[in-house]
C-alpha positions in Angstrom: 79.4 30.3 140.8 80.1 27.3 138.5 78.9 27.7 134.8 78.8 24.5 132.5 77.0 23.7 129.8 77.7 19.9 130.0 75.5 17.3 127.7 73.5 14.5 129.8 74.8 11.1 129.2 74.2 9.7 125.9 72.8 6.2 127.2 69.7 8.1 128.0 67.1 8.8 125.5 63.3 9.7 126.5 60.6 7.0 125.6 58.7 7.6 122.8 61.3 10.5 121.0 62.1 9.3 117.8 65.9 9.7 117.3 64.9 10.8 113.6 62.1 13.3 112.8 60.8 13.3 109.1 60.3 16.6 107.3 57.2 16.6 104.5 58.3 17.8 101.1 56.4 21.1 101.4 57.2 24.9 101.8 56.4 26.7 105.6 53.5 28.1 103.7 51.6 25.1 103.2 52.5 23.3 106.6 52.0 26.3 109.1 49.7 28.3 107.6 47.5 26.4 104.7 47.5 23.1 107.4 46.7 25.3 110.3 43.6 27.1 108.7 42.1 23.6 107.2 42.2 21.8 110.6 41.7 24.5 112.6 39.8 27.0 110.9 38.3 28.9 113.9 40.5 28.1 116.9 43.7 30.6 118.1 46.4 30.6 116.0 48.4 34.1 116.7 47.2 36.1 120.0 48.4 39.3 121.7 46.6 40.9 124.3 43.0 41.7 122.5 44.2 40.8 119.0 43.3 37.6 118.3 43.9 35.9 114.8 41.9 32.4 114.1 43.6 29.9 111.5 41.4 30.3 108.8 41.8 34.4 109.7 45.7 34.3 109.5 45.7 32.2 106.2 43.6 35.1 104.6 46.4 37.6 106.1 49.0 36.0 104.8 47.8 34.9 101.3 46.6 38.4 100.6 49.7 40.4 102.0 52.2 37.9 100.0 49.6 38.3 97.0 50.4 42.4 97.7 54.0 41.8 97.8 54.2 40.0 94.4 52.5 42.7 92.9 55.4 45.6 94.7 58.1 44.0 94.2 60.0 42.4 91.3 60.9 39.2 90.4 64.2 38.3 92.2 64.4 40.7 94.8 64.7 41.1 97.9 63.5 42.2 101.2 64.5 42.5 105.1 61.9 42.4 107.9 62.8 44.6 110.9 60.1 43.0 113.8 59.4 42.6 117.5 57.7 39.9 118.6 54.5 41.0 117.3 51.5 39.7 115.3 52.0 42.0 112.2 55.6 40.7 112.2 54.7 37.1 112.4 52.3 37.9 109.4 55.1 39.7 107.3 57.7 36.7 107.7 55.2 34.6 106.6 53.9 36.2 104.0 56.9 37.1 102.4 58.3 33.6 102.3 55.1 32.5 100.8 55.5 35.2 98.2 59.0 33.6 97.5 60.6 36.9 98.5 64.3 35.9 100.0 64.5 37.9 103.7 67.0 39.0 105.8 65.8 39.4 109.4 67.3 42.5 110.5 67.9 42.9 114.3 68.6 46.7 114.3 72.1 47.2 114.4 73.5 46.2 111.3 72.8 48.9 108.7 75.6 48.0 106.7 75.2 44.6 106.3 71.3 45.9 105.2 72.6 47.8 102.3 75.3 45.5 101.3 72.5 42.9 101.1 70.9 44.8 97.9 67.0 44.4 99.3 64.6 46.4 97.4 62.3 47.1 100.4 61.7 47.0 104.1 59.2 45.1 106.1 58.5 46.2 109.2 56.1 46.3 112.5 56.1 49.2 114.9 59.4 48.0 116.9 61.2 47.7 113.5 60.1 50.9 111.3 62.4 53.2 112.9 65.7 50.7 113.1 64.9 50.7 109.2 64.5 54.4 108.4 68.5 55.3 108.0 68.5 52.7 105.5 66.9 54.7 103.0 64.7 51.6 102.0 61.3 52.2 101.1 59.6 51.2 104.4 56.2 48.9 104.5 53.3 48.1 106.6 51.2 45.1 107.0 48.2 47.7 106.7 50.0 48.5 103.2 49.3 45.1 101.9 45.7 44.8 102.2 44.7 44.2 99.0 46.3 41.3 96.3 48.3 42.4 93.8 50.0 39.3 92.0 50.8 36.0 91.5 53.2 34.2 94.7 56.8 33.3 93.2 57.5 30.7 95.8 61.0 29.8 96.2 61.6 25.8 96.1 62.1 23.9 99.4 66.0 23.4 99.0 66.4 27.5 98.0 68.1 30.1 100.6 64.6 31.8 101.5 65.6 33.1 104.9 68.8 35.0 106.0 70.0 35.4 109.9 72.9 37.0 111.2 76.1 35.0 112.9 77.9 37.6 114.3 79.6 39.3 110.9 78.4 36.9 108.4 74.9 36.1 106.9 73.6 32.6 107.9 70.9 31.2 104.7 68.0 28.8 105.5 65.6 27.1 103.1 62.4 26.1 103.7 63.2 22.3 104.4 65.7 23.8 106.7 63.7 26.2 108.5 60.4 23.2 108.7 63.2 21.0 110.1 64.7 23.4 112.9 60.5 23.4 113.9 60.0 19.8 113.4 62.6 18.8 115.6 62.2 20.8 118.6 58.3 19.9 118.4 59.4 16.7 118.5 61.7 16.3 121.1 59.0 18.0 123.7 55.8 15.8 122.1 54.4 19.2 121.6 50.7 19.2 120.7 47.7 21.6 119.8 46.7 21.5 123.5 48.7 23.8 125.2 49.6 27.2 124.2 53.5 28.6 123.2 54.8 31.9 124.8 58.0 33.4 122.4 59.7 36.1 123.7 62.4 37.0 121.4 63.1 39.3 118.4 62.2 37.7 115.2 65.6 38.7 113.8 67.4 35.5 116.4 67.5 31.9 115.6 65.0 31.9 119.2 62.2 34.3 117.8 61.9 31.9 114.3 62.0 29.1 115.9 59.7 29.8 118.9 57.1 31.4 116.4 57.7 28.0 114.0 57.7 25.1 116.6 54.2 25.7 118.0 52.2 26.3 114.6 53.9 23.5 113.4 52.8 22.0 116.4 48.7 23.4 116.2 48.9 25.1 119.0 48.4 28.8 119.6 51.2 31.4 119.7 51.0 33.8 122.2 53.2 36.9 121.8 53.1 39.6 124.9 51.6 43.0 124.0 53.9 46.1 123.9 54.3 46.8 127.7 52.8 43.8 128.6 54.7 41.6 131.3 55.9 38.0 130.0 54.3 36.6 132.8 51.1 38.3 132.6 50.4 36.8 128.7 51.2 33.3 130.5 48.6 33.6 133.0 46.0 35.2 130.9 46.4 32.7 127.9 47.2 29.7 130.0 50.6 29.4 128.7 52.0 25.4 128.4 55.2 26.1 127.2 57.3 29.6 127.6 60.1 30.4 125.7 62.8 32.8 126.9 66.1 33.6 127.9 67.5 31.7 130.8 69.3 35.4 132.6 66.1 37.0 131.6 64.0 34.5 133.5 66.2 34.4 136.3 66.0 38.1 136.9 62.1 37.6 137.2 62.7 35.4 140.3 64.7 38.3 142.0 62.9 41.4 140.5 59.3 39.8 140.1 59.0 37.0 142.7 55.7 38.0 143.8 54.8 38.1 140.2 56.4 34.8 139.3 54.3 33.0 142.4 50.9 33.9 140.2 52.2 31.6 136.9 53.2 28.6 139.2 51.2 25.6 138.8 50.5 27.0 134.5 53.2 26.3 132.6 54.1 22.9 131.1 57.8 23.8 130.8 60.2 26.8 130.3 62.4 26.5 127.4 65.5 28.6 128.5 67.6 29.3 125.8 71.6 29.1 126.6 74.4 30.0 124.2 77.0 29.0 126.2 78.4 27.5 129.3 75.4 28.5 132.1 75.1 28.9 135.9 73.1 25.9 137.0 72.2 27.2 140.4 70.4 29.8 138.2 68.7 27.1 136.7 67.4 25.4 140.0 66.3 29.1 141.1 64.1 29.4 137.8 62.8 25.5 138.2 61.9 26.1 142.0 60.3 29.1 141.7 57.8 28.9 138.8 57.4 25.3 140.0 57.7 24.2 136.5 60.6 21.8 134.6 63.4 24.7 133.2 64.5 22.6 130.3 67.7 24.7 128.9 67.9 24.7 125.1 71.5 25.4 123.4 71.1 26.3 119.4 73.0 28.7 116.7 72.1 31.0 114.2 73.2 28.1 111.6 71.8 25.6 113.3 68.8 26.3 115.3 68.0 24.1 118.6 70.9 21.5 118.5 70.9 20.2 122.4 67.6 20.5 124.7 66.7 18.8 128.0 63.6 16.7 128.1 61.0 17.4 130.9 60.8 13.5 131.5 64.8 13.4 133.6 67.7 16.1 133.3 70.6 17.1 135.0 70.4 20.6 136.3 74.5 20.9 135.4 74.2 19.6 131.5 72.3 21.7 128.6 70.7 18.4 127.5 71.0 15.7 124.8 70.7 16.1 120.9 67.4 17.1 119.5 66.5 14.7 116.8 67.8 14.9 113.4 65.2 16.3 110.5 65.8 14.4 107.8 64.2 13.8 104.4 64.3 10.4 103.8 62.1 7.9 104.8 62.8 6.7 107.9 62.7 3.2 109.4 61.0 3.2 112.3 62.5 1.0 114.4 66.1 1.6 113.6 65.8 5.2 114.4 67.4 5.9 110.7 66.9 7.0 107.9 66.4 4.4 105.4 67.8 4.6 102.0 65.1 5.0 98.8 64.8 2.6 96.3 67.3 3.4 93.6 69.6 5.9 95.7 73.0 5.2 96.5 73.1 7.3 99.6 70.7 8.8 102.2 71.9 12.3 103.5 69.9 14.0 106.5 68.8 17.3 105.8 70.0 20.0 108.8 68.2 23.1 109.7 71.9 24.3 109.6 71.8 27.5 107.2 74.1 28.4 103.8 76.3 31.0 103.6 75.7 31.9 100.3 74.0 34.6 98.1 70.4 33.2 97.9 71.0 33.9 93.7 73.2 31.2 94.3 72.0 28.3 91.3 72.4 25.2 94.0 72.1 25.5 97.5 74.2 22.2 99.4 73.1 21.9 102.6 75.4 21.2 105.7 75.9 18.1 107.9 73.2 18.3 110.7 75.2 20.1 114.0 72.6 17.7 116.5 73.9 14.7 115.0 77.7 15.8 114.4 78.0 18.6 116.5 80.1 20.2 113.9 78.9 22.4 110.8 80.7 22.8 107.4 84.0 23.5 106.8 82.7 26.9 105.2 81.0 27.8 108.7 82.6 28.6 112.2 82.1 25.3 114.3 80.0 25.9 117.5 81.9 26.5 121.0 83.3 22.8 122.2 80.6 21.8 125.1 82.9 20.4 128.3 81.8 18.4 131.6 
């Protein structure tokens, strides 16, 4: 079969997207946790299966467990999270960049790359505690950071705070980085607090942060399945809008769970199927038929995040969609779609969710030209793969 991963025509552009998405001058901390927990205190903010966190309830989990870490750990170190996508790993990754604690999301097989990173401890859910033991770091618990222990060192927004992996080398993200990966693909969809977010990744891929990100940035509820639990069980029991996953993954559920897949049809808003590369678009159709929803394909990189998505408004089955719009942290002017350039600056750069590949000591952080706008990253990073017609 035909694979492509072609990009739709870039006369269109849906109504109502801006083309330029501001990002707020504050740390992940403060917009998806302290925000979430003072406009909505007592509504969903973090569910899987029974276990049910409210905003005001994950705000407490967070501030005391990054409180905890402070107190463990010393000043300038450093710590990698080993997570599923669970609740207590959600809670660790926020915590930890609350408590200004640079992490390296570990996805299991890179042991080496663990040690050569110098962290001073492990964080880790029940998925993750064994991929940690041969590491030899001292291995902790959410249930071991119950109580506060010290003041919160938070990093500043333009810092490395959060390390992925790209292939053999260690892609860095700040918090203005990681706020803009979440900003932008929130905004491209129009993404409210109405409908609920299925993510069904590992926390250590660019997928897993950004589809635990996007919806709290967004108010809405993230819904994670429980261990054993079928994806499309969580969907239909939560009322799932918008369902992230892999676009092979979700395909195999039409052959190997159609009977399943007819149960979710009519619930979801969307599926986001994430691509990272050229795709088979009769696959696609298959997906879109079937759960009788919009299968909007979503191409991204470690160093990047989302940089093309489809919108659910018109797509072409045979193109991965258009550029997501560019975070930036200037002011904007609305009805140029740019940004504008302050009073008293010479130049206006837009900030990328594109990562550093530096040593988070590093004293300045620069960050990259934004891959959705350019389609290119640094010079000091590996371009991403050349999409064709």
């Amino acid at each position: 079969m035909p694979k492509t991963i072609a990009i739709t025509p870039s006369w269109y552009w849906p109504a109502g997207v801006p083309r330029v998405a501001g990002v707020p001058p504050f740390g992940v901390h403060e917009m998806l946790v302290e925000r979430r927990a003072r406009l909505r205190p007592d509504e969903p903010a973090v569910v899987s299966g029974s276990l049910r966190l409210t905003g005001a309830e994950l705000a407490e989990q967070v501030t005391t467990a990054a409180s905890a870490l402070a107190g463990r750990v010393e000043p300038g170190s450093q710590a990698v999270l080993s997570a599923g996508a669970s609740v207590e790993g959600v809670v660790l990754l926020l915590a930890a960049l609350a408590a200004g604690l640079p992490l390296r999301l570990h996805g299991g097989s890179d042991d080496a790359g663990v040690g050569a990173f110098g962290a001073a401890v492990g964080l880790a859910d029940d998925h993750g505690a064994g991929a940690l033991a041969s590491t030899g770091l001292p291995v902790v618990r959410l249930a071991d950071l119950t109580t506060a222990g010290g003041a919160p060192r938070p990093l500043s927004q333009r810092e490395p705070a959060l390390a992925l992996a790209a292939g053999t080398e260690t892609v860095w993200h700040s918090h203005r980085g990681i706020l803009g990966g979440a900003i932008s693909l929130q905004t491209f969809l129009q993404a409210g607090p109405e409908r609920p977010w299925l993510s069904t990744f590992p926390l250590s891929s660019w997928q897993g942060l950004y589809g635990i990100t996007a919806p709290l940035m967004a108010g809405a509820t993230l819904v994670l399945a429980e261990p054993g639990e079928a994806p499309l069980d969580a969907i239909v029991r939560e009322g799932v809008g918008y369902a992230f996953m892999d676009l092979d993954a979700a395909f195999t559920l039409t052959r190997e769970s159609k009977r399943d897949v007819k149960s979710v049809r009519g619930v979801l808003t969307a599926l986001l199927l994430s691509v990272d590369g050229p795709f088979d678009s009769d696959q696609r159709r298959r997906v879109g038929r079937l759960f009788e929803a919009p299968a909007l394909t979503v191409y991204g990189r470690p160093e990047t995040g989302p940089i093309f998505a489809s919108h659910p408004s018109w797509y072409l089955d045979e193109a991965v969609g258009i550029p997501s719009p560019t975070p930036t942290s200037s002011p904007s002017t609305p009805a140029r779609e740019t940004p504008s350039r302050p009073s008293g600056s010479s130049s206006s750069r837009p900030w990328s969710p594109c990562g550093h590949r530096c040593s988070p000591s590093a004293t300045k952080a620069t960050p990259t030209p934004n891959a959705s706008a350019t389609a290119a990253s640094s010079p000091a990073s590996s371009p991403p793969p050349t999409p064709t017609a």
